[in-house]
C-alpha positions in Angstrom: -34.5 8.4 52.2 -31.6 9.2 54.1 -28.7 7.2 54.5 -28.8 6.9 58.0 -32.3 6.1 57.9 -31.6 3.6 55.1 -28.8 1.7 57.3 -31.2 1.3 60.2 -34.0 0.3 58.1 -32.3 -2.4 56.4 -30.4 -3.9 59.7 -33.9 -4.2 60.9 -35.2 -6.3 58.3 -31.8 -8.6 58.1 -32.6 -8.9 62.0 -36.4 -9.8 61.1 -35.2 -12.0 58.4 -33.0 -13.8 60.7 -35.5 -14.5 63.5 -37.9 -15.8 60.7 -35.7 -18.2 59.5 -34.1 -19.5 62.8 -37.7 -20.1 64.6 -38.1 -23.9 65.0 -35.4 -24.4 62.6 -35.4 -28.4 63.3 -39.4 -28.1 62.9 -39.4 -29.9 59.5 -38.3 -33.5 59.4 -34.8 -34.0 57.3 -35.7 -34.0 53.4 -33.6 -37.0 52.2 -31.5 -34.5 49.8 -30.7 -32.2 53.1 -29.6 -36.1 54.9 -27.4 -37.0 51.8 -25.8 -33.6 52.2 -25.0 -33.9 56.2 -23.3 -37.2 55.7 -21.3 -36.3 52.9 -20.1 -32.9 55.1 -19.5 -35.6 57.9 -16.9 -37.0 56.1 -15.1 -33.8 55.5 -15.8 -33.1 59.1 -14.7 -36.0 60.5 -11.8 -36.9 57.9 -11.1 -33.7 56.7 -11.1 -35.5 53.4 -13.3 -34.5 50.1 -13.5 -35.6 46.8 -15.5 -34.4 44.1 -18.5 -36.2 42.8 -19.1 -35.1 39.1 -22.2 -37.8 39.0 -24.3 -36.2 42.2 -23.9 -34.1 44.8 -22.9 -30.6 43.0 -20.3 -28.4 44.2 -18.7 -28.2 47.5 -19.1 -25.0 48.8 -21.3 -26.1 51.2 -19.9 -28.6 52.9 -16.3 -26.5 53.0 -18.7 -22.9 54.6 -19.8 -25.6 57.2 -17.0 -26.1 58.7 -17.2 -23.2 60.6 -20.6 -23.3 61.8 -19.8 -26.9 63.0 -16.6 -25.8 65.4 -18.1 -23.0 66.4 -21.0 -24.9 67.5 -18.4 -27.5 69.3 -19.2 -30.3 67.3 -16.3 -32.1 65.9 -18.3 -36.0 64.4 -20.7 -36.6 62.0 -22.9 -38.1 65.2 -22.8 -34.7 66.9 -24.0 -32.6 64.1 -27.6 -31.0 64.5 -30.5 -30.1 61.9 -29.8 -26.3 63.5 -26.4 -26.1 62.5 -26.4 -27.8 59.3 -29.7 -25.3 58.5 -28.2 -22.3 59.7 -25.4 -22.5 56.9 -27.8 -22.0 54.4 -29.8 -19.5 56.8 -26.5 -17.4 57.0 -26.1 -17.8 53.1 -30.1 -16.7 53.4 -28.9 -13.0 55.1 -26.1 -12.7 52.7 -28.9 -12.5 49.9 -30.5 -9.3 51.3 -26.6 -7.8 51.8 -25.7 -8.7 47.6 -28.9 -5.9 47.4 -26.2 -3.0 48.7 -23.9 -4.0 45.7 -26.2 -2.4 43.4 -25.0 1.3 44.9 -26.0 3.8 42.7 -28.0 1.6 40.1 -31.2 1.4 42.6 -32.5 3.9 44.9 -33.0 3.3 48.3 -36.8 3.1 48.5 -36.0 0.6 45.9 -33.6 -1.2 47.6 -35.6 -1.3 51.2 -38.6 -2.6 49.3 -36.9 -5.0 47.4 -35.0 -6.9 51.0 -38.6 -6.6 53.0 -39.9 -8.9 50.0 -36.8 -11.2 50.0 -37.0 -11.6 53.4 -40.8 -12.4 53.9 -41.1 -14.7 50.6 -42.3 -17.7 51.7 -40.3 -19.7 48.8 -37.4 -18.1 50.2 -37.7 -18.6 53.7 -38.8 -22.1 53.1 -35.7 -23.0 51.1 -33.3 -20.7 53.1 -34.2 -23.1 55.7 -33.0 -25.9 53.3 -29.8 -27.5 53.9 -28.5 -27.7 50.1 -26.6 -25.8 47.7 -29.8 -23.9 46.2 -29.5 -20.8 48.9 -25.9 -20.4 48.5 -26.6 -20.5 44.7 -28.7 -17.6 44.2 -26.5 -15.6 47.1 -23.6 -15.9 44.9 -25.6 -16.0 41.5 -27.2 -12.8 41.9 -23.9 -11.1 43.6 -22.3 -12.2 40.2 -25.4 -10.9 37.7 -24.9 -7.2 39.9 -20.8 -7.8 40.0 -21.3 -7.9 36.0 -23.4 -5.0 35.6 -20.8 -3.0 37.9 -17.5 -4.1 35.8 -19.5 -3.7 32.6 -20.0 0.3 33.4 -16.4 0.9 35.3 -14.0 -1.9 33.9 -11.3 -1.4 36.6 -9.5 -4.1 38.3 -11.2 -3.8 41.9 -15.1 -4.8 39.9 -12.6 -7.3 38.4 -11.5 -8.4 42.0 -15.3 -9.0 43.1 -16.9 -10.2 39.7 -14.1 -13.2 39.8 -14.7 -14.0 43.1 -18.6 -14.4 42.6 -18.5 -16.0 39.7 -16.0 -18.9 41.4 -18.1 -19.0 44.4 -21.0 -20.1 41.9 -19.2 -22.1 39.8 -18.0 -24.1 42.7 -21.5 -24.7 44.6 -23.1 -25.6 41.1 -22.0 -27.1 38.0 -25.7 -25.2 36.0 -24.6 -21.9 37.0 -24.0 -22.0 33.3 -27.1 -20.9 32.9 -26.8 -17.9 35.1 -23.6 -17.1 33.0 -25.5 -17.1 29.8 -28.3 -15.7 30.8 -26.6 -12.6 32.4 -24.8 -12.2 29.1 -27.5 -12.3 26.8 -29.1 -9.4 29.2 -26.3 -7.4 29.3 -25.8 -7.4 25.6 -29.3 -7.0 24.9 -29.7 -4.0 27.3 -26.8 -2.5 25.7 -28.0 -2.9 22.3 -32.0 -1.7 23.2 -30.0 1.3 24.9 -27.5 1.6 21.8 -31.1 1.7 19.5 -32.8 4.2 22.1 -30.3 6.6 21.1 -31.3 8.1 18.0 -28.1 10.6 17.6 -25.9 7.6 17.4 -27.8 6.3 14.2 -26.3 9.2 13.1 -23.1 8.9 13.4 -20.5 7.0 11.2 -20.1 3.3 11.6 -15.9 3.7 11.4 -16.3 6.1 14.7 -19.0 3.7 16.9 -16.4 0.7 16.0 -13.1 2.5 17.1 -15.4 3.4 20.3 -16.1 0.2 20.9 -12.3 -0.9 19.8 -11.0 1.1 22.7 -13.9 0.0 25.5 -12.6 -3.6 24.6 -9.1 -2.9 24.7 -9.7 -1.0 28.3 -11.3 -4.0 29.5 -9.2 -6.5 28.5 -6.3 -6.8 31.3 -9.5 -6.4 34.0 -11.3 -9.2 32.6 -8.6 -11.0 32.2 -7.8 -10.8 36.0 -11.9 -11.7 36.8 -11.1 -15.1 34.7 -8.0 -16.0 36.9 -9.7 -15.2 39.8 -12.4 -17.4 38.4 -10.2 -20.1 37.5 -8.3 -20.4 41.1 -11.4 -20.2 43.5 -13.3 -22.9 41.0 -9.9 -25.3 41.2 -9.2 -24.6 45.4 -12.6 -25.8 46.0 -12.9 -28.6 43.5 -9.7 -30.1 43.9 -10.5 -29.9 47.9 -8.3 -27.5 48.5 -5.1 -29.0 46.0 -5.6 -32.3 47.9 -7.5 -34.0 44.6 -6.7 -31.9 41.4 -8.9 -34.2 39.1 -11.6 -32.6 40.9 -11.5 -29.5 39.4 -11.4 -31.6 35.4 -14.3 -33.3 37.0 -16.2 -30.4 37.1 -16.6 -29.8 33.7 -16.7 -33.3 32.7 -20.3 -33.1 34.9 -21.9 -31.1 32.5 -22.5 -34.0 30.3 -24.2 -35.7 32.8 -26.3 -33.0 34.6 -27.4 -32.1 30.4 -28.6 -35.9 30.3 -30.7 -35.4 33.5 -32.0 -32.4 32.4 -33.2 -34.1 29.0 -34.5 -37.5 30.8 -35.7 -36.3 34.2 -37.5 -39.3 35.3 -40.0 -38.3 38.1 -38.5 -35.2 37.8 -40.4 -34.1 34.5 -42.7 -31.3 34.8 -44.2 -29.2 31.9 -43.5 -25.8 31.1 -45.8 -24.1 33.4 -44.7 -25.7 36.6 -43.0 -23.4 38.6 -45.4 -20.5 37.7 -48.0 -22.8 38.7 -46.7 -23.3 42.2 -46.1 -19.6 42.6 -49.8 -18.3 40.7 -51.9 -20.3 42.8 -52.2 -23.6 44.1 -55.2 -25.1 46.9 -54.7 -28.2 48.7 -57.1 -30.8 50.0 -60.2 -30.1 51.8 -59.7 -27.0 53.9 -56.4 -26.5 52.8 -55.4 -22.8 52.3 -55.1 -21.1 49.3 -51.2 -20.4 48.3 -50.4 -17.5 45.9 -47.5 -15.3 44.6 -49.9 -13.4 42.8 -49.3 -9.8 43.9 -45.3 -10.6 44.4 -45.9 -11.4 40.6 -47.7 -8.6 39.5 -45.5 -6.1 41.1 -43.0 -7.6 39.8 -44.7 -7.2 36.3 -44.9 -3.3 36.5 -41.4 -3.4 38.0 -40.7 -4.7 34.3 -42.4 -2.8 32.3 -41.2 0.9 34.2 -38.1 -1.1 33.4 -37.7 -1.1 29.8 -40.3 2.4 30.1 -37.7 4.5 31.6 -34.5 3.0 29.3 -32.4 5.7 28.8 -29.7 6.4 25.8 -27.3 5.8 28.3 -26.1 2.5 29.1 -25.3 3.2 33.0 -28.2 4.4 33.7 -30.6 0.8 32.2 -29.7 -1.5 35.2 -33.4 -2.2 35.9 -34.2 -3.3 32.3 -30.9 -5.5 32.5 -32.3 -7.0 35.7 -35.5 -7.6 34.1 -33.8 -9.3 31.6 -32.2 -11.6 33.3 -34.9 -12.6 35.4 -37.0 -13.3 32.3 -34.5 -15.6 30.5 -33.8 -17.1 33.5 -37.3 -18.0 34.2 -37.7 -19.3 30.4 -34.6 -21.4 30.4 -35.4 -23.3 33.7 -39.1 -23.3 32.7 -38.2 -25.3 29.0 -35.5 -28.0 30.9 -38.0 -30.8 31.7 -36.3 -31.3 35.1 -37.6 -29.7 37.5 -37.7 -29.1 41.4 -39.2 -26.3 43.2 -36.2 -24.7 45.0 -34.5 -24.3 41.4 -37.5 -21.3 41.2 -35.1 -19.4 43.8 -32.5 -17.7 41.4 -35.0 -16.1 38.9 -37.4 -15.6 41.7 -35.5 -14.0 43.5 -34.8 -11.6 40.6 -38.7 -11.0 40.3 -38.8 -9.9 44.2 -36.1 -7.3 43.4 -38.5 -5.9 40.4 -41.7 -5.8 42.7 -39.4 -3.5 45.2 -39.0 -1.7 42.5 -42.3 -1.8 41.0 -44.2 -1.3 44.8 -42.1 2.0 45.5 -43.1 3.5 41.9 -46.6 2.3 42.7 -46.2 4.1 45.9 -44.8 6.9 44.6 -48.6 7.3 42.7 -50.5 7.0 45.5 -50.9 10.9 47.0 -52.7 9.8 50.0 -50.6 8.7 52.7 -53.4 6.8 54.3 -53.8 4.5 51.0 -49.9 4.0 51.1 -50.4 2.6 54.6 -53.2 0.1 54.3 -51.6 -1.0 50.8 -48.2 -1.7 52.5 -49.8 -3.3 55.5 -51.8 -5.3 53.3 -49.1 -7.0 51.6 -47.1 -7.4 54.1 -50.1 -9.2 56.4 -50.6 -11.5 53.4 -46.8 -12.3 53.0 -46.7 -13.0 56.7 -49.8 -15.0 56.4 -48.5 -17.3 53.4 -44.6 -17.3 55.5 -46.4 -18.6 58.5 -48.3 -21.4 57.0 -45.6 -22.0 54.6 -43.0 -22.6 57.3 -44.0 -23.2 60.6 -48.1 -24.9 59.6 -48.3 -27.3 56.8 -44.3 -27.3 56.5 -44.2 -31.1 55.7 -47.8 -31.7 54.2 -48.3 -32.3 50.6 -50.9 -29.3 50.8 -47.5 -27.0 50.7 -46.4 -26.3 47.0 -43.0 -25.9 48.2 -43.0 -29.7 49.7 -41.5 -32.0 47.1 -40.7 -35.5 48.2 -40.6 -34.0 51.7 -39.7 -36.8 55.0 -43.1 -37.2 57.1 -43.7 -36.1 60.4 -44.5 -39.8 60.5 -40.7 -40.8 59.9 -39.8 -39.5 63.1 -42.5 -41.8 65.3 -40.6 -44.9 63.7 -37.2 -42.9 64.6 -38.6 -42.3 68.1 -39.9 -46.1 68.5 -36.7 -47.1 67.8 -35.2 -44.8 70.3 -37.5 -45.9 72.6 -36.3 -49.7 72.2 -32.6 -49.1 72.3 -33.3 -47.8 75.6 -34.3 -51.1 76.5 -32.3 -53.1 75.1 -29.1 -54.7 76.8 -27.0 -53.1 73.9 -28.8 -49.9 74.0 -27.1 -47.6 71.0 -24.8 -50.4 70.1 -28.0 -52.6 69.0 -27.6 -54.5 65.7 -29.7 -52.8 63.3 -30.8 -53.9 59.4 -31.7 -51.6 57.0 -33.1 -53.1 54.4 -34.0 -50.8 51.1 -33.2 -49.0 47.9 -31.6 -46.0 48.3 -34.6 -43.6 47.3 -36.1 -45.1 50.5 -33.4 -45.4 52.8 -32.8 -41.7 53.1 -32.7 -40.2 55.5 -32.4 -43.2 57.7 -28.3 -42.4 58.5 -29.0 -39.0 59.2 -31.4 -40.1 62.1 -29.5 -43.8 63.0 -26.2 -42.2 63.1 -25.9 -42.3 66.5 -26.1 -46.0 66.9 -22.9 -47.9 66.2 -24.3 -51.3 65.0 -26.3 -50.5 61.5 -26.0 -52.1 58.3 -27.5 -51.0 55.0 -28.5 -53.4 52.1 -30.3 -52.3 48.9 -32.2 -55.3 48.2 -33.9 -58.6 50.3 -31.7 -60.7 48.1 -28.2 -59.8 49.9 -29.7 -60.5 53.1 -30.2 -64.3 53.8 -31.9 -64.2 57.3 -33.6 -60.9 59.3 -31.7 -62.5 62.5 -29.8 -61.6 64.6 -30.8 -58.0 63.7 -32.8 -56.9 66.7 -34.0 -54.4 64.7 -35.3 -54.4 61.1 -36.4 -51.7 59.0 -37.4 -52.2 55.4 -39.3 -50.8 52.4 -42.3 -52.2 51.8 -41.4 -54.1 48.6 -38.3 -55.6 50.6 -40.5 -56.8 53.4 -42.7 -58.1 50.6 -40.3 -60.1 49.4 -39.1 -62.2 52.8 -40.9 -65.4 54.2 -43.8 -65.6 56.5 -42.2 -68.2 58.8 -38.7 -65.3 59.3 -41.2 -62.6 59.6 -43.2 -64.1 62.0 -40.4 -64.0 64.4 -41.3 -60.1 64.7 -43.3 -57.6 65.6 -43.9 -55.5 62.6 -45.3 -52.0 62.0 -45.4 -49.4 59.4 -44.8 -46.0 58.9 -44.6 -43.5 56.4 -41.2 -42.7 54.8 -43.1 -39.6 52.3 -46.3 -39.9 50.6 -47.2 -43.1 49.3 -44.0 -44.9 50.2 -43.9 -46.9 53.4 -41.6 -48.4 55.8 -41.7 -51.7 57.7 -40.6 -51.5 61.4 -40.0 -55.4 62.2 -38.6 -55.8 66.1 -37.4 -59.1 67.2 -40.5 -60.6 69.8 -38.0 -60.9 73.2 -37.4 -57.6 72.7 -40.9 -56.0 71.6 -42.2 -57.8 74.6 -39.7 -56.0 76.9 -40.6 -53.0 75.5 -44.1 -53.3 76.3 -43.3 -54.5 79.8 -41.9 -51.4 80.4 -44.3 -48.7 78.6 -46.5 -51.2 80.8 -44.8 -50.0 84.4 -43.3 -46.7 83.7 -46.8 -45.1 81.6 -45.8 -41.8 80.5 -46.4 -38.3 82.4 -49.4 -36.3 81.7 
């Protein structure tokens, strides 16, 4: 493929992948990890102030690349912020993925490459998540521009693959604390494809150990001052965003006093535990209830499989020339390190996912490639790309809150927002209107994402337990978990209305509105019906 024809090609699919993503952006309720998120950027936004939390919350990257988003979307409070603009950093960060595919240059061919961003940007995982507003898409944007950033500085140790390999390694540092793992693992592959390559190379058995060592002396030596320069760079962009831009310093010793923490989670995950299998389980197949569609990464996977094996197949003697198996590599430890930590969440699949949708590029166009008839190229392609659609569509935009998605993990109802609406709807009729007094009464698993959608009223209160609240009144408005409203007397509760809702599956929220204002309410639903 030409180049020309290459550069068309691929702004076409970053413009498809973009209108995928932004479609109905604020179609999914607010997860209550995307809520936490927004109100700690609020803070920043509003105060410009941010401090590091090494208990929760991982890097900051996110909430400092929102800024712009926010002014240029001319919203300057926490109040004013939307679920678009908050969810169109991460779809920006989303793009950016397809772009780190250009960094390769040389190492992939251009059939490779095209194949390899049509899958990234159809994934239904991907768009799902790139539609996410938490640090997981700006993880594997930088994560996988630093695995390519090493592969580059390994083969041309020069100060400008220095510049960039620093760079994307700080960038992931600074959005999460794990990308440990991602620096391991991208070690261990690019030693390991060097030393399949080094045993490949049968005239180098040959030769003397004293002349391989002073070979390697020198590459080392050549290397040194560069790498050196890629572990300042590191250093400052890790510190300017962790010490919030110099304003906090201890932020940045935070950082790595985290690790101890986010290693204790990892080894007592609570709910969190999964076995070994999960996250190949939610990409191999999975059926919902009843009619439920199937969902299944199948040929994703087994594309990516022959993208593997033609992988370490075509390893030549030469190091430069073994990208592919290195990739391979690192996907594969990647996917066995996440798979044997017992915590586990579905958009931590992304980074070594992503990895496999680069091999089945790579594995489709060699398929292709076998396939003399062009007719049988056509119908294959079309094929995979109607079932990608298919699985994107119902992913995303059908069943994008419903436990019948693998992808939906602890995911906000569409429920929540009737309770969010009703109490819309009765702030509207009350004297106060958004300045009505409002009790939230819950534990913090199931009070999120309650201030994302009550941050517009003035008057709102939060307690964790029915014990620091001695009387529901004057609160107008009470909303509590169902254990809390368990827990207060008949006689107090009989002074509201109450009604329940669902918070996610299986967890419940109790609606309680003060009678004088309930009956209002219903006097005026009663003389102003709605429009059909």
């Amino acid at each position: 493929m030409k180049k020309k024809s290459f550069a068309y090609l691929f702004v076409f699919i970053l413009v498809a992948s973009l209108l995928i993503r932004l479609y109905k952006l604020d179609l999914r309720p607010m997860h209550h990890d995307e809520a936490n998120q927004a109100y700690k950027f609020g803070q920043l936004l509003e105060k410009g102030e941010y401090r590091y939390d090494p208990a929760d919350h991982h890097g900051p990257t996110l909430y400092y690349f929102s800024l712009p988003f926010a002014w240029l979307s001319g919203q300057k409070t926490y109040a004013e912020l939307t679920e678009g603009t908050l969810r169109g950093v991460a779809v920006f960060f989303g793009l950016l993925l397809l772009l780190v595919l250009l960094i390769s240059g040389k190492y992939l061919k251009t059939g490779e490459k095209s194949w390899a961003a049509v899958f990234l940007a159809l994934s239904p995982p991907l768009v799902y998540f790139n539609r996410f507003y938490i640090q997981e898409t700006l993880f594997v944007a930088f994560g996988l521009a630093f695995v390519f950033c090493l592969w580059r500085f390994a083969q041309k140790p020069d100060f400008r693959e220095a510049t960039w390999l620093g760079l994307a390694a700080g960038l992931m540092y600074a959005t999460k604390e794990t990308s440990l793992i991602v620096f391991g693992a991208s070690l261990l592959a690019l030693i390991l494809s060097r030393f399949l390559s080094w045993l490949k190379d049968r005239r180098r058995r040959g030769e003397k150990a004293s002349n391989f060592d002073r070979e390697r002396l020198a590459a080392i030596t050549k290397a040194f001052l560069p790498l050196l320069l890629a572990v300042i760079i590191f250093l400052a962009v890790s510190f300017i965003f962790y010490s919030s831009f110099f304003q906090y310093p201890q932020g940045f010793v935070d950082s790595f006093r985290a690790f101890s923490g986010y290693a204790q989670k990892a080894v007592e995950p609570g709910w969190h535990r999964h076995g070994f299998w999960y996250y190949f389980s939610l990409l191999f197949f999975h059926k919902g209830r009843g009619h439920s569609p199937i969902f299944s990464e199948i040929p994703f996977l087994l594309l990516a499989l022959v993208g593997v094996v033609l992988s370490f197949a075509r390893m030549s003697r030469k190091p430069a020339e073994n990208f592919r198996s290195y990739l391979a590599l690192f996907a594969l430890t990647t996917s066995f390190i996440y798979s044997a930590i017992p915590y586990k969440t579905p958009w931590n699949i992304l980074i070594f996912y992503a990895s496999f949708l680069i091999l089945a590029g790579i594995g489709f166009y060699h398929l292709l490639g076998l396939i003399k008839i062009r007719q049988a190229r056509i119908i294959l392609a079309g094929a995979l790309l109607l079932w990608t659609g298919w699985q994107t569509y119902i992913v995303n935009y059908y069943l994008h809150s419903y436990p019948d998605n693998p992808y939906v993990y602890a995911q906000t109802s569409p429920d929540f927002l009737r309770l969010v609406g009703r109490v819309e709807e009765l702030s509207q009729v009350a004297e106060e209107g958004k300045n009505i007094f409002i009790r939230v009464i819950a534990p913090p698993d199931e009070t999120w994402p309650l201030p994302w959608y009550l941050r517009k009223y003035t008057q709102v209160g939060y307690w964790n337990s029915s014990e620091k609240v001695e009387a529901l009144e004057p609160a107008e408005i009470v909303i509590m978990s169902s254990g809390e409203a368990g827990k207060r007397s008949e006689p107090e509760l009989e002074s509201y209305s109450t009604q329940y809702f669902s918070l996610r599956p299986e967890v419940l929220l109790v609606l309680a509105v003060r009678w004088d204002l309930w009956e209002s309410y219903r006097l005026r639903k009663a003389t102003n019906p709605p429009a059909k």
